[in-house]
C-alpha positions as a Markdown table, in Angstrom:
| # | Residue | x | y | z |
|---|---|---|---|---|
| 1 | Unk | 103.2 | -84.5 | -8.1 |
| 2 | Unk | 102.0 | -81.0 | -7.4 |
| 3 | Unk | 100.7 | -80.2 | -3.8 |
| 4 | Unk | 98.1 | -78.0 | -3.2 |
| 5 | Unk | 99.8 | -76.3 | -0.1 |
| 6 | Unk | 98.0 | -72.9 | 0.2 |
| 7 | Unk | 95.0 | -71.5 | 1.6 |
| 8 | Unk | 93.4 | -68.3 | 2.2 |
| 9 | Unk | 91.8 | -66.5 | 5.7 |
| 10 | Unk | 91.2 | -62.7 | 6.2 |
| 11 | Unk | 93.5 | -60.9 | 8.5 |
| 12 | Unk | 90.8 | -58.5 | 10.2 |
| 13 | Unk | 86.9 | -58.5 | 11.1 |
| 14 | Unk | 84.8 | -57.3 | 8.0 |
| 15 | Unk | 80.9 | -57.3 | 7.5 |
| 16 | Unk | 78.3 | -56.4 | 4.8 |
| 17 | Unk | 74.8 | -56.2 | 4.6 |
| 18 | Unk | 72.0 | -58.0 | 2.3 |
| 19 | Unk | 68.0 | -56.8 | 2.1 |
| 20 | Unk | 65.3 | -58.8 | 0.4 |
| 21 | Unk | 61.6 | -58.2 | 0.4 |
| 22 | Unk | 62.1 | -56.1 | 4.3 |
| 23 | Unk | 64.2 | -59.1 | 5.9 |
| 24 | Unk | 67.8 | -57.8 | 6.6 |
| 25 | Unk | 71.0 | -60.0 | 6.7 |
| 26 | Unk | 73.8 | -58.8 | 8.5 |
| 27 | Unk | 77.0 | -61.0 | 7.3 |
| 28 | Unk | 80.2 | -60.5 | 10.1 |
| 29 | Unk | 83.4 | -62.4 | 9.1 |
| 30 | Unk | 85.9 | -63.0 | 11.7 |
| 31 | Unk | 89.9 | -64.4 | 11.7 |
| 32 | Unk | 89.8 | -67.3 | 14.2 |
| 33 | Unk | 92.4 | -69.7 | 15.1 |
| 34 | Unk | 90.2 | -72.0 | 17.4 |
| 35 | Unk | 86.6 | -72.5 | 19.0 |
| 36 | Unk | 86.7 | -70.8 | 21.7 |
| 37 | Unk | 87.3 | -67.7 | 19.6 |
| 38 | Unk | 84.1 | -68.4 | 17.7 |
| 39 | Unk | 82.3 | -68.4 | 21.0 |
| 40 | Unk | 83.8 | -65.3 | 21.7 |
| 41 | Unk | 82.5 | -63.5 | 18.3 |
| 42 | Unk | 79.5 | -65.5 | 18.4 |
| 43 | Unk | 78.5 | -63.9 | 21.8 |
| 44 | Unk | 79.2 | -60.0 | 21.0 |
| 45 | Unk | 77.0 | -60.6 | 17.9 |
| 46 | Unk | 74.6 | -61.4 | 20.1 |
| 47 | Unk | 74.5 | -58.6 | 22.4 |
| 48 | Unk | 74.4 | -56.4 | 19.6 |
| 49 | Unk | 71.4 | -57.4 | 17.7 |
| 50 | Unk | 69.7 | -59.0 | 20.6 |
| 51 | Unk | 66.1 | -58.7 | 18.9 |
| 52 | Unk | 66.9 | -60.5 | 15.8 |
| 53 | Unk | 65.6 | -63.8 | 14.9 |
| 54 | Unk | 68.6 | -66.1 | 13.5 |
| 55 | Unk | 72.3 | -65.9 | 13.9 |
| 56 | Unk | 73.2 | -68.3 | 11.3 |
| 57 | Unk | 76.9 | -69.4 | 11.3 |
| 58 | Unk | 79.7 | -71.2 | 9.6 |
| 59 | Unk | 83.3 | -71.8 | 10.4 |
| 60 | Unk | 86.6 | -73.7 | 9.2 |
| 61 | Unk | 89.4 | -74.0 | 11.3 |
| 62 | Unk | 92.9 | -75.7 | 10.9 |
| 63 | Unk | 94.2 | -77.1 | 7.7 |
| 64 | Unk | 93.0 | -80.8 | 7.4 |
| 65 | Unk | 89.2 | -80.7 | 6.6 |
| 66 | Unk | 87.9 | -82.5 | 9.4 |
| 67 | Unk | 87.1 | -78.7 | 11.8 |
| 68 | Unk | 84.0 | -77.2 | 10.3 |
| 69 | Unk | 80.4 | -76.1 | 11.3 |
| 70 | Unk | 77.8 | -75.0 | 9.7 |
| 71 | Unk | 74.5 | -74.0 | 12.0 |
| 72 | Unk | 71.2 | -72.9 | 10.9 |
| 73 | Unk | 69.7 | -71.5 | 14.2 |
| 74 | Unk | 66.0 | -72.0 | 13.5 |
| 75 | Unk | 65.9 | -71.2 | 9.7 |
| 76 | Unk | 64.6 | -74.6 | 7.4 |
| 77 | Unk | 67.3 | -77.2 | 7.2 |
| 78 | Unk | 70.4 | -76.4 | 5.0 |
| 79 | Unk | 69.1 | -72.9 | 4.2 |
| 80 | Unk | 71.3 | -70.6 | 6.6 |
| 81 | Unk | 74.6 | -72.9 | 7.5 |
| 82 | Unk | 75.4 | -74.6 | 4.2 |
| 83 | Unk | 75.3 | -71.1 | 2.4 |
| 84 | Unk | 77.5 | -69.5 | 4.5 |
| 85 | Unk | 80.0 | -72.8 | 4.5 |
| 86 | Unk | 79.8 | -73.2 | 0.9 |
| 87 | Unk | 81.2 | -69.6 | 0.5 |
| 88 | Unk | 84.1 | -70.3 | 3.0 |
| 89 | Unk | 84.8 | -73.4 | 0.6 |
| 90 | Unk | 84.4 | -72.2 | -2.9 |
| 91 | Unk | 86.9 | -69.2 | -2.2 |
| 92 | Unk | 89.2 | -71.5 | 0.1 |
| 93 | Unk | 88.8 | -69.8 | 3.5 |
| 94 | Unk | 90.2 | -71.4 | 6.8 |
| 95 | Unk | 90.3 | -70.0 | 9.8 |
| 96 | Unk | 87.5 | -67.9 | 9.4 |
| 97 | Unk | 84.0 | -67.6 | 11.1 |
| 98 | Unk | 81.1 | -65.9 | 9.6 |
| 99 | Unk | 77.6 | -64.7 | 11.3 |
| 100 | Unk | 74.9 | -63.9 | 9.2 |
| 101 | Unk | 72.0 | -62.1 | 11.5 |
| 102 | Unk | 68.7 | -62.1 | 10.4 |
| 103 | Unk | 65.8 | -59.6 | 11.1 |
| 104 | Unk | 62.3 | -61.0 | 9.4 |
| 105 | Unk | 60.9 | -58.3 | 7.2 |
| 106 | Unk | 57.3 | -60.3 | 7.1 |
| 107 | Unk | 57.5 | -61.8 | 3.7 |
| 108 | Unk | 58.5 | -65.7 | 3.7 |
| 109 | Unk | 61.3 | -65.6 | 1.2 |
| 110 | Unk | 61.1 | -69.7 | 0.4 |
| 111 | Unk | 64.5 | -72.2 | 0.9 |
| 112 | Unk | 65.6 | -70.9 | -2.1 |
| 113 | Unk | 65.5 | -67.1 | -1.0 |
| 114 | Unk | 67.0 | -68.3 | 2.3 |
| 115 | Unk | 69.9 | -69.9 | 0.3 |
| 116 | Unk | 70.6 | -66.7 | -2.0 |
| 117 | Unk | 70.3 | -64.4 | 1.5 |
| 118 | Unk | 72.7 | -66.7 | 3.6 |
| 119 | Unk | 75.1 | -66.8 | 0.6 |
| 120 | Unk | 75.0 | -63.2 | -0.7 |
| 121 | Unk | 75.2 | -62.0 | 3.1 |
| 122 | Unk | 78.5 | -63.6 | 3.0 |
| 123 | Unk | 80.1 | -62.7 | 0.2 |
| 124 | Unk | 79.6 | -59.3 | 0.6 |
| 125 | Unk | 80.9 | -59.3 | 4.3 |
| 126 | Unk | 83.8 | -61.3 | 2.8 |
| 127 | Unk | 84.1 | -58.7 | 0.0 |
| 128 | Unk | 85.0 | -55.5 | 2.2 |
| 129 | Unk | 88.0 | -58.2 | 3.7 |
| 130 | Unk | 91.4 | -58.2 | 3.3 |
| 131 | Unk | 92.9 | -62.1 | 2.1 |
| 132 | Unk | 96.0 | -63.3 | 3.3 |
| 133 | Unk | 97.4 | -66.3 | 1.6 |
| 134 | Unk | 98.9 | -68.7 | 4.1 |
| 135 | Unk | 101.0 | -71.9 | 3.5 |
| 136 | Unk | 100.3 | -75.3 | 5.5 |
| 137 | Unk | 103.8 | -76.3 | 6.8 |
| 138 | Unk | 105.2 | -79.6 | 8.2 |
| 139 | Unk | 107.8 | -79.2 | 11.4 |
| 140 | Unk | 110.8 | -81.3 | 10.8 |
| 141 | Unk | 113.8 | -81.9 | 13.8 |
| 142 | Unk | 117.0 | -81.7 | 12.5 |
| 143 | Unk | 120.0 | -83.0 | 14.4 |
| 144 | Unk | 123.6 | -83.2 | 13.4 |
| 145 | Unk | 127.1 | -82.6 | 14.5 |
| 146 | Unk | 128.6 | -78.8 | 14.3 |
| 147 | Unk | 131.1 | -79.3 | 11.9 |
| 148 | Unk | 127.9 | -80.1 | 9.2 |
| 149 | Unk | 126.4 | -76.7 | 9.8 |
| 150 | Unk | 127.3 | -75.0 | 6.4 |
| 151 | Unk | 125.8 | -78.3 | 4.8 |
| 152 | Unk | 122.5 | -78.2 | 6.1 |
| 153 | Unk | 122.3 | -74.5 | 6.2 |
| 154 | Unk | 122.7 | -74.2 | 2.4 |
| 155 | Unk | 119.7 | -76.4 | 1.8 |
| 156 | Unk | 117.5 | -74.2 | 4.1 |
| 157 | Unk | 118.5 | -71.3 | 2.5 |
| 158 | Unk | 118.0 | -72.8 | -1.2 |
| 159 | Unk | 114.3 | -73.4 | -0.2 |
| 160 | Unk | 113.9 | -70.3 | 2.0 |
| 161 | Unk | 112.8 | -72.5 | 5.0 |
| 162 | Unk | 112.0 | -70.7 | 8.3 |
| 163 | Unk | 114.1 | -71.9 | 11.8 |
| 164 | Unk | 111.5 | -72.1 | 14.5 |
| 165 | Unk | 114.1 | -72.9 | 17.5 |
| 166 | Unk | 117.9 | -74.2 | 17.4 |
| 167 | Unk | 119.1 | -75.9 | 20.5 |
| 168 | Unk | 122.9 | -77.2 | 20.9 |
| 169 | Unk | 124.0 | -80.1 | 23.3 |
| 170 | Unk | 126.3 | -83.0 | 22.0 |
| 171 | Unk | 124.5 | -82.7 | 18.7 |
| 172 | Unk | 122.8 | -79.0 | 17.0 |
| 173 | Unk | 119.5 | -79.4 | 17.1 |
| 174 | Unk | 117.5 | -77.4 | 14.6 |
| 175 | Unk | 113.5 | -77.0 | 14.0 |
| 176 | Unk | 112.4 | -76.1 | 11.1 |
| 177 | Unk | 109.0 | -75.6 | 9.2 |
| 178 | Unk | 108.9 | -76.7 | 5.6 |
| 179 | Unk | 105.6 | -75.9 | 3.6 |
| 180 | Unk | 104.0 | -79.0 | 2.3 |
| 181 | Unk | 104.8 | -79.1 | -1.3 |
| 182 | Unk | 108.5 | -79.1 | -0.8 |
| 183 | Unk | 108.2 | -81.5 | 2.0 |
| 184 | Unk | 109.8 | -85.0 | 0.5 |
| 185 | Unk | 112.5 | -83.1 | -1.8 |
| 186 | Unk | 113.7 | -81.3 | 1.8 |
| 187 | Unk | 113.6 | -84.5 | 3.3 |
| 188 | Unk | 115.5 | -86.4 | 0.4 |
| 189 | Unk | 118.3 | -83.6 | 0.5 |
| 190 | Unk | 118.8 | -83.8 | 4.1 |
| 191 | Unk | 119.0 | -87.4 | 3.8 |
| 192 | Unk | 121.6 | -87.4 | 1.4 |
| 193 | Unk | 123.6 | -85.8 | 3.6 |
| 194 | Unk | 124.2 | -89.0 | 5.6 |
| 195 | Unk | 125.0 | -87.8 | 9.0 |
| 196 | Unk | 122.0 | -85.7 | 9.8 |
| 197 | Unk | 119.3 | -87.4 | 11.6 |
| 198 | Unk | 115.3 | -86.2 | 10.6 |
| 199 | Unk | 112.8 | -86.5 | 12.9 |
């Protein structure tokens, strides 16, 4: 069974700029790692177009789903937020917030117009940014006696898995972070080792 173990985010700010019939969308697209981040961003936009009408947002954060926002700050209901969250989801963005400011250019544009601003103010700030392909990893505890070290190393070379800490005491304890899709065949070959314990 494949898993589907990757995802992308951006690995710096970018932003772009939509017009339709005089209203202007300013899309910004930020790298953020947790809420308190997209307060952060959320604020300097703010103080840097403090006349404009809407600051529509989105975000996704983490890597199960459940962290995500979409806000549409005045505009009609599901035109501003959705957009923008839709974008983050068809090109499979996490960990990224995007602001799309609006100045009103005195011709309503309708909920569809709305829709194809939101959305086109996001891809293009998404288009001057640079993707980075992540993968989501599991942390598994390894402990074991010394003598087994060459055993278990082997297997963590084979699958190029990344130490996070080693600790010795009676046992070796090793942490290590294996990404998702190779999760139960790392498991299984440690098991069959016998005398190292997974945690």
């Amino acid at each position: 069974m494949s898993v589907s173990d990757t995802y992308f985010t951006i690995s710096a700010p970018s932003e772009g700029l939509f017009k339709d019939k005089g209203s202007k969308f300013f899309g910004y697209a930020f790298p953020v790692t947790d809420e308190e981040e997209v307060k952060l961003y959320s604020e300097e936009i703010k103080k840097q177009h403090p006349k404009a009408r809407h600051h529509c947002y989105a975000y996704r954060l983490g890597t199960d789903d459940l962290n995500f926002r979409a806000n549409d700050d005045g505009e009609p209901s599901g035109s501003a937020g959705k957009p923008i969250l839709n974008v983050l989801l068809s090109k499979n963005l996490r960990n990224v917030f995007v602001v799309v400011v609006r100045y009103f250019g005195g011709t309503l544009l309708g909920v569809p117009g709305l829709i194809n601003a939101y959305k086109t103010a996001t891809e293009e700030a998404l288009a001057e940014a640079k993707l980075e392909e992540k993968t989501i990893n599991e942390t598994l505890q390894l402990s074991f006696d010394i003598a087994h070290m060459n055993d278990v190393m082997r297997i963590i070379k084979k699958h190029e898995l990344n130490i996070i800490s080693q600790d010795y005491t009676t046992q070796y304890i090793l942490t290590i972070e294996v990404r998702l899709s190779l999760l139960e065949e790392v498991i299984r070959e440690v098991e069959e080792l016998r005398f190292v314990e997974v945690r």
